[in-house]
C-alpha positions in Angstrom: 0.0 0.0 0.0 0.8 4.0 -0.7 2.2 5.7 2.5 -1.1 7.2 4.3 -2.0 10.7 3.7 -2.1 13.5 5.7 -5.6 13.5 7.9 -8.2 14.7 6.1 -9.7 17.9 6.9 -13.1 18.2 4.6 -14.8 15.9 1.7 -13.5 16.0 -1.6 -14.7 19.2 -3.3 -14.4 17.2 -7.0 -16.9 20.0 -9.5 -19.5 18.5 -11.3 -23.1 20.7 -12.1 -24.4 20.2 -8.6 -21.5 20.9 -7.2 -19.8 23.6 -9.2 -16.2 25.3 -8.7 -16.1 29.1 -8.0 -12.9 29.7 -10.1 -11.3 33.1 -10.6 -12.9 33.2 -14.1 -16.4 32.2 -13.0 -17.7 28.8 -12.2 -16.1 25.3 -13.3 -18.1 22.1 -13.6 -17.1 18.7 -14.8 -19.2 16.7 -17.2 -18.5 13.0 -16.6 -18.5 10.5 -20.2 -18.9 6.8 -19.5 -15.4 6.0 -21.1 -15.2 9.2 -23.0 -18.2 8.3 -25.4 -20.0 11.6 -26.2 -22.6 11.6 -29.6 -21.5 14.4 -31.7 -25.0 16.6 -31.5 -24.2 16.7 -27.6 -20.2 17.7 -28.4 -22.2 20.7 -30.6 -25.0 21.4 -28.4 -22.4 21.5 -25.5 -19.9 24.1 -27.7 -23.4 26.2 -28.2 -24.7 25.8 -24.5 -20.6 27.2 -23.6 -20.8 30.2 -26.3 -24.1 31.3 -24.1 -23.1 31.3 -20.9 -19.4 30.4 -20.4 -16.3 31.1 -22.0 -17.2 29.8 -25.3 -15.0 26.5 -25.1 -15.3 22.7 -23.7 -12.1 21.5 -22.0 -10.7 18.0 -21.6 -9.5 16.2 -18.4 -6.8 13.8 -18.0 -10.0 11.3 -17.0 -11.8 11.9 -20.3 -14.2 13.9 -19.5 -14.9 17.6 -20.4 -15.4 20.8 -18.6 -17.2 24.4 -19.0 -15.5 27.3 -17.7 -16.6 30.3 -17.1 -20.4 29.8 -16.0 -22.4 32.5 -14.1 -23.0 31.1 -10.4 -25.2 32.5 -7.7 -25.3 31.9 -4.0 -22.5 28.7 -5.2 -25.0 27.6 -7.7 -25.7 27.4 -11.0 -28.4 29.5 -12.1 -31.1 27.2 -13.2 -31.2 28.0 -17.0 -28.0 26.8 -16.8 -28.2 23.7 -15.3 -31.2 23.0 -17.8 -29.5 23.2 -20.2 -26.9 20.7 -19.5 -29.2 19.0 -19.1 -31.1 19.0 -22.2 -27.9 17.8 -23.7 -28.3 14.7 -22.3 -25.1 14.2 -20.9 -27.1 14.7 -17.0 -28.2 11.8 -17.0 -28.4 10.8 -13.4 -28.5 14.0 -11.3 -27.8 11.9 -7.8 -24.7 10.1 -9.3 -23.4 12.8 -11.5 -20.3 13.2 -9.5 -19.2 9.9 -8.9 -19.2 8.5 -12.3 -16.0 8.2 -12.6 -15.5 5.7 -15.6 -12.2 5.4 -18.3 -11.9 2.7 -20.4 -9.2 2.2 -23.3 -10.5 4.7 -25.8 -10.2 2.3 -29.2 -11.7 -0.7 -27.1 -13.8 -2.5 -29.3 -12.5 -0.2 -32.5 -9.6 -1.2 -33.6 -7.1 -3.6 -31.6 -7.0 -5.1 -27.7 -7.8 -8.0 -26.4 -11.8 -7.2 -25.4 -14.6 -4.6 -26.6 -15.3 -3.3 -23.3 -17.8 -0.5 -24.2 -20.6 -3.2 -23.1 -19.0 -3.6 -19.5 -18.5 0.0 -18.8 -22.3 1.0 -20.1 -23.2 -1.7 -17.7 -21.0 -0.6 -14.4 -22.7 2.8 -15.0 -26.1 1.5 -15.2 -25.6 -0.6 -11.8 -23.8 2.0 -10.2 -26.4 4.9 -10.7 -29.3 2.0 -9.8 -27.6 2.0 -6.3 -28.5 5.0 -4.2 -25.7 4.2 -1.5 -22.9 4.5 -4.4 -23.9 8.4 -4.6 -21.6 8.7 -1.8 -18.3 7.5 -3.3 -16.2 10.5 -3.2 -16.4 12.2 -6.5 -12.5 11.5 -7.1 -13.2 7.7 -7.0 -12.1 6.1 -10.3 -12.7 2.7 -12.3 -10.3 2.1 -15.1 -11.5 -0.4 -17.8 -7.7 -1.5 -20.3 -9.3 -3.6 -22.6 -5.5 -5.4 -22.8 -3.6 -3.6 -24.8 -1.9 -2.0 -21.9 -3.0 1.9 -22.3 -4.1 2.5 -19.2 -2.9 -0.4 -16.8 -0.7 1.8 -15.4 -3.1 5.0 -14.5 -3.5 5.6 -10.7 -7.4 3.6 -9.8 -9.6 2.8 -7.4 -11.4 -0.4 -9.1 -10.8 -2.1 -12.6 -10.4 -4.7 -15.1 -7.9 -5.5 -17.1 -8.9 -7.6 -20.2 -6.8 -11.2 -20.3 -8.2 -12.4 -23.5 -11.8 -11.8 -25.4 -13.9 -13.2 -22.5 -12.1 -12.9 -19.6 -10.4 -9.7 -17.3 -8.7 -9.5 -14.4 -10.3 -7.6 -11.5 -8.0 -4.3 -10.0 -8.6 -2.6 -6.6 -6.0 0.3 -5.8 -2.8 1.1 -7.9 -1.2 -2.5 -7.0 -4.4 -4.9 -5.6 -4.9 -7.4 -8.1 -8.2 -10.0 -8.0 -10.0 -13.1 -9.7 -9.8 -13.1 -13.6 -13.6 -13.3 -14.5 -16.1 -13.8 -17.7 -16.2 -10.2 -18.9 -19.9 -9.9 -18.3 -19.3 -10.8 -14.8 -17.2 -7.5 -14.4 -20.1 -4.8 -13.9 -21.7 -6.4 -10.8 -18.0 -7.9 -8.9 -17.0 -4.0 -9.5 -20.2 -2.5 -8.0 -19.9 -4.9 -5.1 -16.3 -3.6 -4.6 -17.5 -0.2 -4.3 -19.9 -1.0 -1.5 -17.2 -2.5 0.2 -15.4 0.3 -0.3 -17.8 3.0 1.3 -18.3 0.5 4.3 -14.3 0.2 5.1 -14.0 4.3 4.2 -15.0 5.6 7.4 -17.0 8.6 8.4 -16.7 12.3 8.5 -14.1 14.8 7.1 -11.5 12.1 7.5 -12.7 9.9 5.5 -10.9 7.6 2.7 -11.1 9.0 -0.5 -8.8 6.3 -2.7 -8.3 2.6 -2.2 -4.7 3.4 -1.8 -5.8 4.9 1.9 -7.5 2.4 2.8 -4.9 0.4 5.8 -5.7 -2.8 4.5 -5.9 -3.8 0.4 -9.4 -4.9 -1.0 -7.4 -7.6 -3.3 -4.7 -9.3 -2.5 -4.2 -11.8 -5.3 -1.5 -12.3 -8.2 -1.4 -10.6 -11.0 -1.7 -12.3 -13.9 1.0 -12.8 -16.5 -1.4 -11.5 -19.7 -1.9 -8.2 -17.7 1.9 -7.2 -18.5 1.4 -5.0 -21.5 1.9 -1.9 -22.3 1.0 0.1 -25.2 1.2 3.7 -24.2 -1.0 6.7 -24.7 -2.4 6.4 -28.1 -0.5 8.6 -30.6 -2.4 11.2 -32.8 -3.3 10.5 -36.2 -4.9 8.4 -38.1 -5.7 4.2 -36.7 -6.5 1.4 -38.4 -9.9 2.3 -38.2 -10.3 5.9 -37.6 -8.5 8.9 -37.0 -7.5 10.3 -33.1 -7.7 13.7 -33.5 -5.7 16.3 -31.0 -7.3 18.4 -29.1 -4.6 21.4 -28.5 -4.0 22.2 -24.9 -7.1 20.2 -24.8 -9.5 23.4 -25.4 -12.2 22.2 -28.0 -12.7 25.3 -30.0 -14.6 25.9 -33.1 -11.7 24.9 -35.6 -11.8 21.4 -33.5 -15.5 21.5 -34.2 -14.7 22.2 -37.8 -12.3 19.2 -38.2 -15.1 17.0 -37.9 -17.3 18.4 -40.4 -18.0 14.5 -42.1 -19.6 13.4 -38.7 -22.9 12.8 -38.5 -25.4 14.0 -35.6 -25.9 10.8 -33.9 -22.2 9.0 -34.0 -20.5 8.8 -31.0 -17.1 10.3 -30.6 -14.8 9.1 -27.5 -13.0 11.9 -26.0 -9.4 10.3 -24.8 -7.4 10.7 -22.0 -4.6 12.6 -23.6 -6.3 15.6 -24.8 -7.5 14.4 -28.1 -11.2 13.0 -29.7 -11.0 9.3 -31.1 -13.3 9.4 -34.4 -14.0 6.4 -36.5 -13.5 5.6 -40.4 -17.1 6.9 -41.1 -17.9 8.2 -38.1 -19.4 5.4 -36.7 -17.9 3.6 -33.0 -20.7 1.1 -32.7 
């Protein structure tokens, strides 16, 4: 285990549109995409939704997820034409669990290489978690990586994962080194969701509390790690795939030129924003 942290003094303060941050250029909230999937009418709607009322751009996060900047905020709140309209983009799904989901998964998964599509099991983590009331209190820093094998995220810091050992099977993660059974892939969803209820019962309570496995003073898994997990591929370069084209998102601000570059998608096809401040866009537009 990581050497414990100083005591804590609050709860995590993690922004999301319920819980907006009053920064110096007006308030910051944190959109959270299951795996970076985001349809391109909500990427557009978003970018007009920003012009209105924020700073005009959507921003990337190391996690995958986006940002507005910028946004009025009264009495710590957003005003409520502004949360509506977040909302009509879709992408507020679950108002109670907003801040807590909290999933990456290897952007290509199911695209173009790796050992597993693992689009299915992180849809289906998302649905089980936000089913769960209890879950709405995992700290809103709490994060479950999905590496569908190919090695591009196994070594980001987690909470709980999978690591994909072949097309049916993935290895269960809790904390940057605890390492768990190897399961059928659809198995994955509920095994995770049980981890996180054992996570908020061995937390604690109050200000103190645990907000990463790593602080936890005893590991959640203690097993061996298997052999297959032992890749690594690296972040994924920009350029084009065999498959698609991952598009870079300078300094990870998605302005209108960004917008422009992806002029041949159509409304409804998903994009996956990645973890490296770029957009992952498919041959056609189309990621399944």
């Amino acid at each position: 285990m990581n050497p414990s942290p100083a005591p804590r003094t609050r709860g995590d303060l993690c922004p999301g549109v319920s819980r907006p941050w009053p920064a110096e250029d007006g308030a910051l909230v944190r959109l959270r995409l299951i795996g970076g999937e985001i349809a391109h009418h909500q990427l557009v709607a978003l970018s007009q939704m920003a012009t209105r009322f924020g700073d005009g751009h959507l921003h990337t996060t190391g996690r995958a997820n986006l940002q507005l900047r910028g946004l009025p905020l009264t009495d710590g709140a957003l005003p409520a034409e502004v949360t509506d309209a977040i909302a009509a983009t879709g992408l507020l799904p679950h108002a109670d669990h907003e801040l807590v989901r909290n999933v990456m998964r290897s952007p290509l998964s199911g695209l173009s290489g790796g050992l597993a599509d693992l689009r299915p099991v992180a849809r289906a983590f998302d649905d089980l978690l936000c089913a769960a009331p209890a879950l709405a209190a995992l700290p809103g820093r709490f994060l479950v990586v999905l590496d569908d094998g190919r090695g591009d995220l196994q070594g980001r810091t987690l909470d709980l994962g999978a690591m994909a050992v072949g097309e049916q099977h993935a290895q269960l993660r809790a904390g940057s080194e605890g390492w768990g059974d190897v399961v059928p892939l659809d198995d994955v969803p509920a095994r995770l969701v049980a981890l996180a209820h054992d996570f908020l019962t061995r937390r604690g309570e109050g200000p103190n509390a645990a907000w990463h496995v790593d602080e936890l003073s005893t590991p959640m898994l203690s097993g061996t790690r298997d052999p297959r997990t032992l890749r690594n591929a690296g972040p994924l370069p920009f350029g084009p795939f065999d498959g698609g084209q991952h598009l870079e998102v300078p300094d990870g601000v998605i302005t209108a030129e960004v917008l422009a570059a992806l002029a041949e998608v159509t409304p409804g096809d998903l994009l996956v924003v990645s973890p490296w401040s770029g957009l992952v866009v498919a041959d056609g537009g189309h990621l399944g």
